[in-house]
N, C-alpha and C positions, 0 to 999 in steps of 0.2 A: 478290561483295561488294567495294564501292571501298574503297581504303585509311583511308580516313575515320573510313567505317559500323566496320571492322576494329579500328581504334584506340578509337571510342567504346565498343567491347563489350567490349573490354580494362579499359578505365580502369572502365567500369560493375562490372564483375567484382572488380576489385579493391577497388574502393569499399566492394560489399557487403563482401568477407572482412571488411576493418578492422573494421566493423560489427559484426559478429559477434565478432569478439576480444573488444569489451568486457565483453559479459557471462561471467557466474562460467563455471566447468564444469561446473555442472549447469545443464540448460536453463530459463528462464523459466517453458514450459510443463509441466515437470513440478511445479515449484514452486507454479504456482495450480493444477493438478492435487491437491496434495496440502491445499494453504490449504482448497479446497472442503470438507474432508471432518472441518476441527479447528470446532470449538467453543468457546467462550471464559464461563467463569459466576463469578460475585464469589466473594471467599471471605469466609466470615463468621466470624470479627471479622477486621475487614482489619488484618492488621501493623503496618502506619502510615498516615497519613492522606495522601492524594494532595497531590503539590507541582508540579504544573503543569496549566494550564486541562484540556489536554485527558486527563490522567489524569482531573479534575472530571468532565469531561463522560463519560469511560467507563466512570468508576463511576456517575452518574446515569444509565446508559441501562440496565448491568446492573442494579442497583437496580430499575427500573422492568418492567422486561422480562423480568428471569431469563438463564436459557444463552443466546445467541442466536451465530450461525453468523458464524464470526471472517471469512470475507470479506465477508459484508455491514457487519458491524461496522468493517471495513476502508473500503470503501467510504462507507460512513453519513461518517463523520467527516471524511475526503477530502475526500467533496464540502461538509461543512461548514467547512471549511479554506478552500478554496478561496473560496465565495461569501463569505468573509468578507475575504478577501482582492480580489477584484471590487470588494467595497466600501469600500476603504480604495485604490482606485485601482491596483490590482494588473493592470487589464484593458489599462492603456496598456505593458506590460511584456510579454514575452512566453506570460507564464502562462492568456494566452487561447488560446494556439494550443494546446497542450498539456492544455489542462482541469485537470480533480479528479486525475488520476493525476499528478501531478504533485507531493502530497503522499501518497501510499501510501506509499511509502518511511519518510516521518517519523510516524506513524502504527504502522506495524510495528514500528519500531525504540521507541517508547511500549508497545506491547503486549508484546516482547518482555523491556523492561527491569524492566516490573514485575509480571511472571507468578511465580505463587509468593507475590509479595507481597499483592499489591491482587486479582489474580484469577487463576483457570488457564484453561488454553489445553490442551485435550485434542483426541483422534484420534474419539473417538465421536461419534453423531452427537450433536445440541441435543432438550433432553429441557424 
């Protein structure tokens, strides 16, 4: 191997570690491992009344739907985030390269914040 190819598989090397630092230490794939397996269903009479669209829109889908399976529910709303976002010129930005996953995070952190209140987020399956 010439000294080149030797250095490029160094620096490739170390590129990935970095990578890898940034996430938490529990792995990613344990993490949608375990999202697979929660369920998400309103609670009726909801606590208070939702104060941001996309609470609106997560109680109108449980409303309509019933328990439904918190990563699709994850997903569902992602990609509705997203194309609304496309549409408001979001596509000249990088958020085309990266897609819907790109709001899973803000989505989560909404599901997360008002569990208990507006709905639960249980380990069973969707009934």
């Amino acid at each position: 191997m010439s000294l080149f190819a030797q250095q490029k598989q160094n620096s490739l090397k170390s590129t990935a570690w970095q990578l890898w630092k940034i996430f938490p230490s529990t792995t990613v794939w344990q993490e949608r491992e375990h999202e697979a397996r929660l369920s998400v269903r309103l609670i009726q009479p909801e606590r208070r009344a939702p104060r941001t669209p996309i609470e609106t829109q997560i109680v109108s889908i449980l409303a309509s739907e019933g328990a439904t399976s918190y990563e699709s529910l994850v997903q569902r709303l992602a990609d509705e985030l997203y194309r609304k976002e496309l549409l408001q010129g979001g596509g000249t930005l990088d958020i085309g390269l990266f897609g819907s996953r790109l709001f899973d995070r803000d989505v989560v952190a909404v599901l997360k914040s008002a569990d208990g209140i507006l709905w639960e987020i249980n380990g069973g399956p969707t009934t």
